[in-house]
Backbone as JSON Lines, residues from 0, in Angstrom:
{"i":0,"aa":"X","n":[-147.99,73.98,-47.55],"ca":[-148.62,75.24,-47.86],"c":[-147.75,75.98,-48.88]}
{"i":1,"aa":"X","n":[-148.15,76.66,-49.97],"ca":[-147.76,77.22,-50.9],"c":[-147.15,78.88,-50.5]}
{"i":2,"aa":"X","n":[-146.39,79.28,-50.98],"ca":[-146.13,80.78,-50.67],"c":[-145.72,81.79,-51.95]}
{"i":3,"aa":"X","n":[-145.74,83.25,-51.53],"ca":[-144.47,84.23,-52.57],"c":[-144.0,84.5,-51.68]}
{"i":4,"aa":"X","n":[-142.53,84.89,-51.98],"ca":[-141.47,85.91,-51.63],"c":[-141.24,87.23,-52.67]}
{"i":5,"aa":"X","n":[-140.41,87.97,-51.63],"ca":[-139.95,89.03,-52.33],"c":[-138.49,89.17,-51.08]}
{"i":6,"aa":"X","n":[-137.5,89.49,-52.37],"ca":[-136.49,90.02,-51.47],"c":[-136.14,91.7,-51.46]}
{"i":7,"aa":"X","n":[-135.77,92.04,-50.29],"ca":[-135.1,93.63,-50.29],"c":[-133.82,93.54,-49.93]}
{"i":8,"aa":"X","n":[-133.2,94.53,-50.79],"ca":[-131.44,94.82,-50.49],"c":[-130.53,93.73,-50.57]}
{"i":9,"aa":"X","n":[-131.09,92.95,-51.46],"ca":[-129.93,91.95,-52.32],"c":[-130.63,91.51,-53.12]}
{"i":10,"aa":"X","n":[-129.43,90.72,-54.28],"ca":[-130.18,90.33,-55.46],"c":[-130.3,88.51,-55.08]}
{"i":11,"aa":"X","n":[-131.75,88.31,-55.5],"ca":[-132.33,87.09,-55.17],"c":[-131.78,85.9,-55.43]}
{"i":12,"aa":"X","n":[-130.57,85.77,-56.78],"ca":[-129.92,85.0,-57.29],"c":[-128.82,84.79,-56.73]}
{"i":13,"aa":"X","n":[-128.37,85.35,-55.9],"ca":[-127.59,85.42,-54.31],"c":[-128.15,84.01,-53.55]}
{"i":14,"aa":"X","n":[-129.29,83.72,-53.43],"ca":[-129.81,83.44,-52.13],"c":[-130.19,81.87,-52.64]}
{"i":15,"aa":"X","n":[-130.07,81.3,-54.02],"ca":[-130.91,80.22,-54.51],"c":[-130.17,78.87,-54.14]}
{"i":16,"aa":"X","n":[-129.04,78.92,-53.25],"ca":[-128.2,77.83,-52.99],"c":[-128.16,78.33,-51.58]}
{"i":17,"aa":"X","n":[-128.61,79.4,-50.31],"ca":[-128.14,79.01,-49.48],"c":[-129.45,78.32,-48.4]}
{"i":18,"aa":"X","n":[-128.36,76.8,-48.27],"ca":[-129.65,76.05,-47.67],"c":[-130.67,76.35,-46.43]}
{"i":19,"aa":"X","n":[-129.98,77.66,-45.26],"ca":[-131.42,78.2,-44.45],"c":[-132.21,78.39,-45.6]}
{"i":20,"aa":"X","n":[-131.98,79.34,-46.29],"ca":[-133.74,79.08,-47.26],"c":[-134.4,78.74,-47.76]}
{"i":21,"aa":"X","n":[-133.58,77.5,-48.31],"ca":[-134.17,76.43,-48.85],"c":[-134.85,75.51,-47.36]}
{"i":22,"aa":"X","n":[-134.2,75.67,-46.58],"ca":[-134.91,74.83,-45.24],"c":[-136.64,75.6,-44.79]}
{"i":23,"aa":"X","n":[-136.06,77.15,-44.88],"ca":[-137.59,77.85,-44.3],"c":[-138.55,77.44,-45.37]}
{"i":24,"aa":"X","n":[-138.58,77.06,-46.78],"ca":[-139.56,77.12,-48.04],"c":[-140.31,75.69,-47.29]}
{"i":25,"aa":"X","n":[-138.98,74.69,-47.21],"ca":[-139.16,73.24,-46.57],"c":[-139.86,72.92,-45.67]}
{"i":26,"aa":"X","n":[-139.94,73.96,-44.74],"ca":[-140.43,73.83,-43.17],"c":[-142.3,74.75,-43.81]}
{"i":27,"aa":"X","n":[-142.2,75.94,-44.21],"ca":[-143.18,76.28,-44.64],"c":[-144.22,75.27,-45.74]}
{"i":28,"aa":"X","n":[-143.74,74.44,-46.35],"ca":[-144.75,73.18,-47.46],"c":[-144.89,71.89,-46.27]}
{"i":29,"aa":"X","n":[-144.05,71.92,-45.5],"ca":[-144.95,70.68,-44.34],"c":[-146.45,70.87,-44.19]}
{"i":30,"aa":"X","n":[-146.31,72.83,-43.46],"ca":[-147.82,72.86,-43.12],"c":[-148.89,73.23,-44.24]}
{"i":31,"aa":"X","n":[-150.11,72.59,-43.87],"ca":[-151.37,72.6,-44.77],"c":[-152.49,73.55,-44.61]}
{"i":32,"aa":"X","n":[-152.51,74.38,-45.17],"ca":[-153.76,75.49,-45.27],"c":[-155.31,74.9,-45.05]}
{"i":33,"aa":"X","n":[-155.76,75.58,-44.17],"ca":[-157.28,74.93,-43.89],"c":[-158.08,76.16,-43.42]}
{"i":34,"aa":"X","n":[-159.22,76.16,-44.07],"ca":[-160.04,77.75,-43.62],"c":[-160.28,77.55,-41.57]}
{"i":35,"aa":"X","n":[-160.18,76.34,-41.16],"ca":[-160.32,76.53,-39.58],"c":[-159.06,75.69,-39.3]}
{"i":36,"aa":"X","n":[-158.01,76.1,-39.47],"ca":[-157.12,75.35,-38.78],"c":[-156.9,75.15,-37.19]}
{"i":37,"aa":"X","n":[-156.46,73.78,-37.2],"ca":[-156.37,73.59,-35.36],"c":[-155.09,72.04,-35.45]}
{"i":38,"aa":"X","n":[-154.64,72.1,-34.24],"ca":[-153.58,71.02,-34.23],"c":[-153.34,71.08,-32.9]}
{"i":39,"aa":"X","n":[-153.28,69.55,-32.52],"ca":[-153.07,69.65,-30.81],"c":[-151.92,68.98,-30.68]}
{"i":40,"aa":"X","n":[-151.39,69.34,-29.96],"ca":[-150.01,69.09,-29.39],"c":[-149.81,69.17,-28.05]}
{"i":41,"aa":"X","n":[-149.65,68.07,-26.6],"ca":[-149.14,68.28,-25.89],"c":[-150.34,68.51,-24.8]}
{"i":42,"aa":"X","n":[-151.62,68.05,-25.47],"ca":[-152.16,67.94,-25.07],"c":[-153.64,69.16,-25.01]}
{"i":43,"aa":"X","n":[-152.77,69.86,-25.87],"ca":[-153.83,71.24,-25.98],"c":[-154.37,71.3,-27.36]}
{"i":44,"aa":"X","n":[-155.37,71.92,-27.82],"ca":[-155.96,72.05,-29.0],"c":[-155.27,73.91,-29.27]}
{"i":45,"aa":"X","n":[-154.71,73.42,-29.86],"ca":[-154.35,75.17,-30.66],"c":[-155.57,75.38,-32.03]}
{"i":46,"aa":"X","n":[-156.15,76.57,-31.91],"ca":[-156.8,77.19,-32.95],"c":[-156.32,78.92,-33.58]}
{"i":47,"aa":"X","n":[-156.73,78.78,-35.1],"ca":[-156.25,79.4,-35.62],"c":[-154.95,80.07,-35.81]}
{"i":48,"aa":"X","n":[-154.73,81.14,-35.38],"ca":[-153.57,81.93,-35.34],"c":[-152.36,80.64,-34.22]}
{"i":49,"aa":"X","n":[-152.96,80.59,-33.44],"ca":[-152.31,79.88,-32.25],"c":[-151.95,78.43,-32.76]}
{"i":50,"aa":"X","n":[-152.81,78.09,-33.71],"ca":[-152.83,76.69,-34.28],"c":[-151.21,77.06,-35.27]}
{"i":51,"aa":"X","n":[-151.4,77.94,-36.03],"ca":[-150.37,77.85,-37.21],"c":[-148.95,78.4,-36.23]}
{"i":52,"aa":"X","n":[-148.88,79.02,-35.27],"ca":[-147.89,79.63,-34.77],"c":[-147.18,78.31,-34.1]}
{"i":53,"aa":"X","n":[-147.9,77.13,-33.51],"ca":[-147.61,76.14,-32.78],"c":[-147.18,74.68,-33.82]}
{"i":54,"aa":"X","n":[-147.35,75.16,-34.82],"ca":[-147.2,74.3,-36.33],"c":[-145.9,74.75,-36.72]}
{"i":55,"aa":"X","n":[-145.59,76.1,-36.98],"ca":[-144.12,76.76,-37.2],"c":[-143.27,75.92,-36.33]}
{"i":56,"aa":"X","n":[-143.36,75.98,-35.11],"ca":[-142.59,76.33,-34.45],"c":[-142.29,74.86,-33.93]}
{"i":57,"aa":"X","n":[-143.28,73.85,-34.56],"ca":[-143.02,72.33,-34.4],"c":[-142.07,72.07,-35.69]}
{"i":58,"aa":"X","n":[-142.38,72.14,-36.81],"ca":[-141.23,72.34,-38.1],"c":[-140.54,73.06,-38.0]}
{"i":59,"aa":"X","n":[-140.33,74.21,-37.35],"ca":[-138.78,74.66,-37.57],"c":[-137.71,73.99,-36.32]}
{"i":60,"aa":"X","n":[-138.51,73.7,-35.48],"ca":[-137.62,73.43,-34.05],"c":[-137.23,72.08,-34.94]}
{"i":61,"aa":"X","n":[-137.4,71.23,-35.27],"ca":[-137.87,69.21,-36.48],"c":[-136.11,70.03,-37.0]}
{"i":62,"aa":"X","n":[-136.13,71.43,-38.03],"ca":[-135.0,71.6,-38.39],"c":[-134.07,71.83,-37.6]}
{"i":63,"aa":"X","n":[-134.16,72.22,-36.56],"ca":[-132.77,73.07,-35.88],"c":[-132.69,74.22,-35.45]}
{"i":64,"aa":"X","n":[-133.86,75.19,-35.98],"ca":[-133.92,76.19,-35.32],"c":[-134.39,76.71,-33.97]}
{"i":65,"aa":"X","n":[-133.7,77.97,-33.21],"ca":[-134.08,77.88,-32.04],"c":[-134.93,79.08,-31.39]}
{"i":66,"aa":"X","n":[-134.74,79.59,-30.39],"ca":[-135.12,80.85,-30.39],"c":[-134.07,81.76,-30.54]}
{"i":67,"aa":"X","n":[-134.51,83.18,-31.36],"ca":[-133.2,83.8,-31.03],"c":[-132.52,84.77,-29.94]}
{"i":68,"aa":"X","n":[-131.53,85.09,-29.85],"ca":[-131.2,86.24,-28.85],"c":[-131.98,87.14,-28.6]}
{"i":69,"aa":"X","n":[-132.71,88.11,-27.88],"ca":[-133.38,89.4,-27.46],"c":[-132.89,90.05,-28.5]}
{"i":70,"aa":"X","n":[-133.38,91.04,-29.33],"ca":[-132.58,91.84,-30.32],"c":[-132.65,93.72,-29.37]}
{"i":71,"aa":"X","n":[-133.64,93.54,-28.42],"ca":[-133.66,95.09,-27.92],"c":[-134.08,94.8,-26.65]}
{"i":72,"aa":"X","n":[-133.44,95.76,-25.46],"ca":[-134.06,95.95,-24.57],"c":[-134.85,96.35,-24.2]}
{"i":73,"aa":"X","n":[-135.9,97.57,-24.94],"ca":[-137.09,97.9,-24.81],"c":[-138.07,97.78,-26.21]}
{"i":74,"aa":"X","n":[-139.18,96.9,-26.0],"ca":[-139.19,96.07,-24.7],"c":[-138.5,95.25,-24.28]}
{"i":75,"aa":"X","n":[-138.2,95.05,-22.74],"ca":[-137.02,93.83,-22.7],"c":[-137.33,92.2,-23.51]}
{"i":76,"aa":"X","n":[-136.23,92.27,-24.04],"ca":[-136.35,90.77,-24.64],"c":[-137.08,90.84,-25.88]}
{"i":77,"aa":"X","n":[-137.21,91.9,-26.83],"ca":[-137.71,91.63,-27.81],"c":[-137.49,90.79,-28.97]}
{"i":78,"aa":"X","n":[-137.75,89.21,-29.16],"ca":[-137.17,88.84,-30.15],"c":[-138.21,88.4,-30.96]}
{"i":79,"aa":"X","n":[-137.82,87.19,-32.43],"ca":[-138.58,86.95,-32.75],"c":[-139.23,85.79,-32.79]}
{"i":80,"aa":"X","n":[-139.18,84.55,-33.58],"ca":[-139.32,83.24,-33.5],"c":[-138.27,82.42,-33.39]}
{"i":81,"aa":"X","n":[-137.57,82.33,-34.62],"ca":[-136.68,81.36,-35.28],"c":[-135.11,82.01,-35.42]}
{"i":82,"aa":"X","n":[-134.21,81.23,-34.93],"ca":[-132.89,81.73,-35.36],"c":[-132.15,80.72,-35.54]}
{"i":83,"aa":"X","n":[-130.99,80.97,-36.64],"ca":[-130.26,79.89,-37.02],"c":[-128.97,80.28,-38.2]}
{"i":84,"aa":"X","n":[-127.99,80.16,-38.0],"ca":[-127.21,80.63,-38.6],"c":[-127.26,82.5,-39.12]}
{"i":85,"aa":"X","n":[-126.98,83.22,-38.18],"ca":[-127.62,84.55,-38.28],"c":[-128.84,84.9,-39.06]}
{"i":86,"aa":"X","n":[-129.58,83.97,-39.47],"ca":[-130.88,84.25,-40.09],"c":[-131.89,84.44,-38.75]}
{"i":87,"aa":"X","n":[-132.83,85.44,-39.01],"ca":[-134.09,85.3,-38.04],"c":[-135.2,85.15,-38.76]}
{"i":88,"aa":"X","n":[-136.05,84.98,-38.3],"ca":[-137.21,84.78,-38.96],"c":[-138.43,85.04,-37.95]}
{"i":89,"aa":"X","n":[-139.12,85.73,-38.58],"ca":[-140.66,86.59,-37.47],"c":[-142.1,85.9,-38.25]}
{"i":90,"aa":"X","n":[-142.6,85.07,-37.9],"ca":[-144.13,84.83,-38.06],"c":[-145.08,85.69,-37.43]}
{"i":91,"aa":"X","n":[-145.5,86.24,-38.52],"ca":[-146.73,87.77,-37.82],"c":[-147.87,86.95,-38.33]}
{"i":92,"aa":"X","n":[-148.65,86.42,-37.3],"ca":[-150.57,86.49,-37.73],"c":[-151.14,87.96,-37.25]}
{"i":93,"aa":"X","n":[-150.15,88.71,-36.51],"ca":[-150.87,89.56,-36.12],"c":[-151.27,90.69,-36.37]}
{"i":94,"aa":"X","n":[-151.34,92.04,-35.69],"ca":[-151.73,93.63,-35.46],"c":[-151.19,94.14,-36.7]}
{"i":95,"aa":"X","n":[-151.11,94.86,-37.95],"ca":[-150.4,95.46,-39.16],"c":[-149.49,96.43,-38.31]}
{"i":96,"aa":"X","n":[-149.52,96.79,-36.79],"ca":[-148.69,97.84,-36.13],"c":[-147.54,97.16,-35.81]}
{"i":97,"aa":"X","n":[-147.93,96.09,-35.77],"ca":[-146.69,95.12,-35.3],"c":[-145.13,95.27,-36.34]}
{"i":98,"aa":"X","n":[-145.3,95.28,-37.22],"ca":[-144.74,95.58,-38.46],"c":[-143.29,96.38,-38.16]}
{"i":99,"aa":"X","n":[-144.18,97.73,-37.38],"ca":[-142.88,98.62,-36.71],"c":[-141.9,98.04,-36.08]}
{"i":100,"aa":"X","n":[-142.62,97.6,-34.88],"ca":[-141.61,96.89,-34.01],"c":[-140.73,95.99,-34.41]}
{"i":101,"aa":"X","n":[-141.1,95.28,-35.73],"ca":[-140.08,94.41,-36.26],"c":[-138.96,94.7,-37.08]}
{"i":102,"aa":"X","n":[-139.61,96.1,-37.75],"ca":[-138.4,96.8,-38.57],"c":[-137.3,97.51,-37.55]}
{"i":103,"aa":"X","n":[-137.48,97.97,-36.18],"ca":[-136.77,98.19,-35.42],"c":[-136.21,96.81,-34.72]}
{"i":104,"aa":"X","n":[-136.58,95.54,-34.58],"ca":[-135.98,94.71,-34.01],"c":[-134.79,94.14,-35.29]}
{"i":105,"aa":"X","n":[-135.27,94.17,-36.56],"ca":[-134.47,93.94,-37.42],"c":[-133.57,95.12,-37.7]}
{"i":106,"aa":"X","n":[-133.4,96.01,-37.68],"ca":[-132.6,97.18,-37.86],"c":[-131.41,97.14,-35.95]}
{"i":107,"aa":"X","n":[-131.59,96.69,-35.33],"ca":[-130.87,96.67,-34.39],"c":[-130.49,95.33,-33.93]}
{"i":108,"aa":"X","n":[-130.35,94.36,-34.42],"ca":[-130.06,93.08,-34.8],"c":[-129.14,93.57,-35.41]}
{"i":109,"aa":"X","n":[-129.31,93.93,-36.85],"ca":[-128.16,93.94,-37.54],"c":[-127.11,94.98,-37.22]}
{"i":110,"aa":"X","n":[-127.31,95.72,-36.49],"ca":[-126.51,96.74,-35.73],"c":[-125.84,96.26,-34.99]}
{"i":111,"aa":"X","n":[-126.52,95.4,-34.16],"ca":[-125.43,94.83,-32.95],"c":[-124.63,93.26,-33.89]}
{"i":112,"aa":"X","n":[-124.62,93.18,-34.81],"ca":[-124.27,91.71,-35.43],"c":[-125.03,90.52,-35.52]}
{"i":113,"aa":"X","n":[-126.13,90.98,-35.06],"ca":[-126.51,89.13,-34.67],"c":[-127.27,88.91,-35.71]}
{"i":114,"aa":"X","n":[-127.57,89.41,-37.14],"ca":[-128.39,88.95,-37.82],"c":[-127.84,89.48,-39.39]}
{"i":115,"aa":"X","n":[-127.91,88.61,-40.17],"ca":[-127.38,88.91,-41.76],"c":[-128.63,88.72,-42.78]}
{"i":116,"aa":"X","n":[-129.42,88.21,-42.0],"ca":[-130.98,87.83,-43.04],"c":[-132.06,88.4,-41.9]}
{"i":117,"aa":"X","n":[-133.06,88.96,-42.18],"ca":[-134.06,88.89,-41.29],"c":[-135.37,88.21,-42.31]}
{"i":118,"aa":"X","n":[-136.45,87.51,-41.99],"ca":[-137.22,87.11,-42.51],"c":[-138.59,87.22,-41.94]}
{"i":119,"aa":"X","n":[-139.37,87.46,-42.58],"ca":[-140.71,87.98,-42.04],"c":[-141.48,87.18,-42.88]}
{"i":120,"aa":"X","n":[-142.95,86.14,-41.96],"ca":[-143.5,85.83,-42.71],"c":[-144.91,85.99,-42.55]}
{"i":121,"aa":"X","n":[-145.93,86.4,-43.09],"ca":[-147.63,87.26,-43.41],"c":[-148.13,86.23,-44.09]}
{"i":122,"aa":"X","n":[-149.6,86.19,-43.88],"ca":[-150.41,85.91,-45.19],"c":[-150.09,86.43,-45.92]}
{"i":123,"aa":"X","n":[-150.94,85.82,-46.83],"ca":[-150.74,87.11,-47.83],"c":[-152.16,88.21,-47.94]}
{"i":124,"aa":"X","n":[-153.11,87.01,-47.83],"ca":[-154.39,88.05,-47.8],"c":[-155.41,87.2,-46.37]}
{"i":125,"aa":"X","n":[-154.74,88.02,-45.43],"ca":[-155.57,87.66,-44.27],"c":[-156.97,87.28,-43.96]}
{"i":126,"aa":"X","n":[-157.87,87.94,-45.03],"ca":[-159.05,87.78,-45.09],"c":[-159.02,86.34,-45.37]}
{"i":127,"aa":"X","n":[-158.38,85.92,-46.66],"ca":[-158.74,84.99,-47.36],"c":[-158.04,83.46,-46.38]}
{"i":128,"aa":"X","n":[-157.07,84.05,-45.89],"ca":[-156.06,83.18,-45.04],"c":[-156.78,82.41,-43.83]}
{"i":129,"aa":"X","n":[-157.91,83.59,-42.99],"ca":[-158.59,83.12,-41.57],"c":[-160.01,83.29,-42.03]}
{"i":130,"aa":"X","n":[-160.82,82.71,-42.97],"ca":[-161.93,83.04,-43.81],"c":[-163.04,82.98,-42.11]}
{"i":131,"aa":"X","n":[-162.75,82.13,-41.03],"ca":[-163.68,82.36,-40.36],"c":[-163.78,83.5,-39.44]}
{"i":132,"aa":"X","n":[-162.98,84.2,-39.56],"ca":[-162.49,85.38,-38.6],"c":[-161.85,85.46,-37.34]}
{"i":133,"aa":"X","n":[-160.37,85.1,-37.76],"ca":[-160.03,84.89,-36.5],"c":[-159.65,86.36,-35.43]}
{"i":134,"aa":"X","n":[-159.0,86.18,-34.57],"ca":[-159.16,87.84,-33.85],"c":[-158.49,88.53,-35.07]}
{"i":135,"aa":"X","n":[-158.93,89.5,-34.78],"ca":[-157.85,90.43,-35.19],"c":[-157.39,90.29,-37.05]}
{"i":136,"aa":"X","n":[-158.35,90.33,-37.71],"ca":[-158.06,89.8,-38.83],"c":[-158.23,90.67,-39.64]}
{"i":137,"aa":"X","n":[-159.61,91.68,-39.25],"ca":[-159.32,92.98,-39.71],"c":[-158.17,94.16,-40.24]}
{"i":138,"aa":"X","n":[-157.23,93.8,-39.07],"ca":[-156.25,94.77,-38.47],"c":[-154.68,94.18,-38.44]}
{"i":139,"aa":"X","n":[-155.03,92.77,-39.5],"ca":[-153.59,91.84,-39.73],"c":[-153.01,92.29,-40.51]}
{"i":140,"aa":"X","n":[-151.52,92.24,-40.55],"ca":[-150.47,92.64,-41.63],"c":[-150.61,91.42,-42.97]}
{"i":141,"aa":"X","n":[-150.91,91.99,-43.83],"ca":[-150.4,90.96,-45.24],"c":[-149.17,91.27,-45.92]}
{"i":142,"aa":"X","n":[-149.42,90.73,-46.77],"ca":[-148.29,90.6,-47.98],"c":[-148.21,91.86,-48.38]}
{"i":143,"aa":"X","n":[-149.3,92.38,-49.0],"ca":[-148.99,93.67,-50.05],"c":[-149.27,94.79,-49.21]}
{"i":144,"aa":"X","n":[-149.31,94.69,-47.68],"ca":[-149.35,95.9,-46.97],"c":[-147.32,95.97,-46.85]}
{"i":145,"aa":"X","n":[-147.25,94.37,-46.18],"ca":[-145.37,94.5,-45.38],"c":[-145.19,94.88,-46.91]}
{"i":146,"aa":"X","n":[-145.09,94.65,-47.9],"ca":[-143.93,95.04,-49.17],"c":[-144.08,95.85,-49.86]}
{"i":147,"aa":"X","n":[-145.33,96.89,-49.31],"ca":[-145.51,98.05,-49.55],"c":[-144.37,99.62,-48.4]}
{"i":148,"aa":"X","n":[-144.64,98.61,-46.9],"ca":[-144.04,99.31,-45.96],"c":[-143.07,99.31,-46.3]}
{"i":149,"aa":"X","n":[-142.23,98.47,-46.85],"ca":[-140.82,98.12,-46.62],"c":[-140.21,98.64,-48.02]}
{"i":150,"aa":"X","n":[-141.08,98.89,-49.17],"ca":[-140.48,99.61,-50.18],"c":[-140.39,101.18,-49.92]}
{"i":151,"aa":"X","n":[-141.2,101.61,-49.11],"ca":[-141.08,103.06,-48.44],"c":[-140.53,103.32,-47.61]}
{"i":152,"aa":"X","n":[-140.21,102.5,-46.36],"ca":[-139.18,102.28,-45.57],"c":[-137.99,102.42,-46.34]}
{"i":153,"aa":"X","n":[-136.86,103.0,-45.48],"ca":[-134.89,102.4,-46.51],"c":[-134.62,101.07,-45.28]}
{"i":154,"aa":"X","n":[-134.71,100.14,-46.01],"ca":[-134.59,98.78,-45.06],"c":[-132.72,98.63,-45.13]}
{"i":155,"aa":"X","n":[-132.38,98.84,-44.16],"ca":[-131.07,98.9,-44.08],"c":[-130.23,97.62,-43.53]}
{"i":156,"aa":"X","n":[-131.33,96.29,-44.31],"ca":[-130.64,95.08,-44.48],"c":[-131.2,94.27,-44.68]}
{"i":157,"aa":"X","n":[-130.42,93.16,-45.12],"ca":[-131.14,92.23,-46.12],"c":[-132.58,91.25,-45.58]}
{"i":158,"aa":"X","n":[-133.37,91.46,-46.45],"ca":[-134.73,91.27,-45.94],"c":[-135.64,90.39,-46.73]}
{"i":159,"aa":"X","n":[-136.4,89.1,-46.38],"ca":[-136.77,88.16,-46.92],"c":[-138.48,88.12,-46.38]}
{"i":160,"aa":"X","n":[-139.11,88.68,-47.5],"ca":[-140.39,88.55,-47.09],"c":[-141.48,87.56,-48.15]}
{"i":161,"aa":"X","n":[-142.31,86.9,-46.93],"ca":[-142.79,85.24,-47.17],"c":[-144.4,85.74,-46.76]}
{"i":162,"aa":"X","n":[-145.4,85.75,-48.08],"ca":[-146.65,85.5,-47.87],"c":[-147.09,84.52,-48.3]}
{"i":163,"aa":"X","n":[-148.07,83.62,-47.2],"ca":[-148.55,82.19,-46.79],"c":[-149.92,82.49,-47.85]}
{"i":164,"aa":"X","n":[-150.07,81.25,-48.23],"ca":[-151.18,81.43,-49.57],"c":[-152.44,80.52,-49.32]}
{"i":165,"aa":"X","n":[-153.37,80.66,-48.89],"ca":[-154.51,80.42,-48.85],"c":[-154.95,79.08,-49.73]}
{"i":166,"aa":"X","n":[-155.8,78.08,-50.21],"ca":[-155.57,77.15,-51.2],"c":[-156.37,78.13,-52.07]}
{"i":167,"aa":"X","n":[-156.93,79.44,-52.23],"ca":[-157.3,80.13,-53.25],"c":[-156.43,80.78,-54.21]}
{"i":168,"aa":"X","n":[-155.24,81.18,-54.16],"ca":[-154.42,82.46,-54.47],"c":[-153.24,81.05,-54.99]}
């Protein structure tokens, strides 16, 4: 699957040799964009949202990544997907409210130490991403909503944001 990035609070030419990111681009072109995606594993049929979340999390675990530490106690145990060498990484199919909670899980991560990269990854254009409507698709975070938030936000650490590209875009 094809993507953009955008980085906040460092310069990008920083980042073009260190191999977590070259691994997440790696782990992100395994999977294949499909207007009804589904993939079973384990005996279950995952669809849509559930399909691509269970696809991540089969390629990144393939690399090495694991889950990470809780970054907050309320809610208890808030973390995100992927951790690995203080990098985290958050796969949102979901709520555009969700968004908050992550800029506070990433802002107190890096407070307490446990994180030097946070990474967030969106469609980019949800519509175009779940063309059959998956839940909540209305009310999904994209690309040019998170890097709109986050340029108005003061993101008070280094921040790697990844929209998933549709085979249209």
């Amino acid at each position: 699957m094809n993507f953009r990035n955008e980085y906040f609070l460092f310069n990008q030419r920083l980042l073009r040799n260190v191999n977590e990111i070259n691994e997440i681009g790696k782990c992100i072109k395994t999977l294949q964009w499909k207007p009804e995606f589904s993939l079973e594993a384990d005996g279950i049929n995952y669809v849509y949202q559930a399909g691509y979340y269970k696809a991540f999390d089969l390629a990144f675990k393939q690399c090495g990544w694991r889950l990470p530490p809780a970054l907050l106690d309320d809610p208890p145990g808030a973390m995100g997907h992927y951790f690995k060498n203080s990098i985290f990484i958050e796969v949102q199919l979901g709520d555009s409210s969700t968004v908050f909670r992550d800029y506070l899980k990433y802002h107190k991560g890096f407070k307490k130490g446990l994180l030097t990269l946070a990474v967030l990854i969106v469609p980019s254009s949800p519509k175009a991403f779940f063309p059959s409507g998956a839940k909540n698709v209305q009310s999904m975070i994209g690309y040019e909503f998170a890097s709109k938030y986050f340029k108005l936000m003061p993101v008070p650490i280094p921040l790697l944001l990844i929209g998933l590209l549709d085979e249209n875009d």
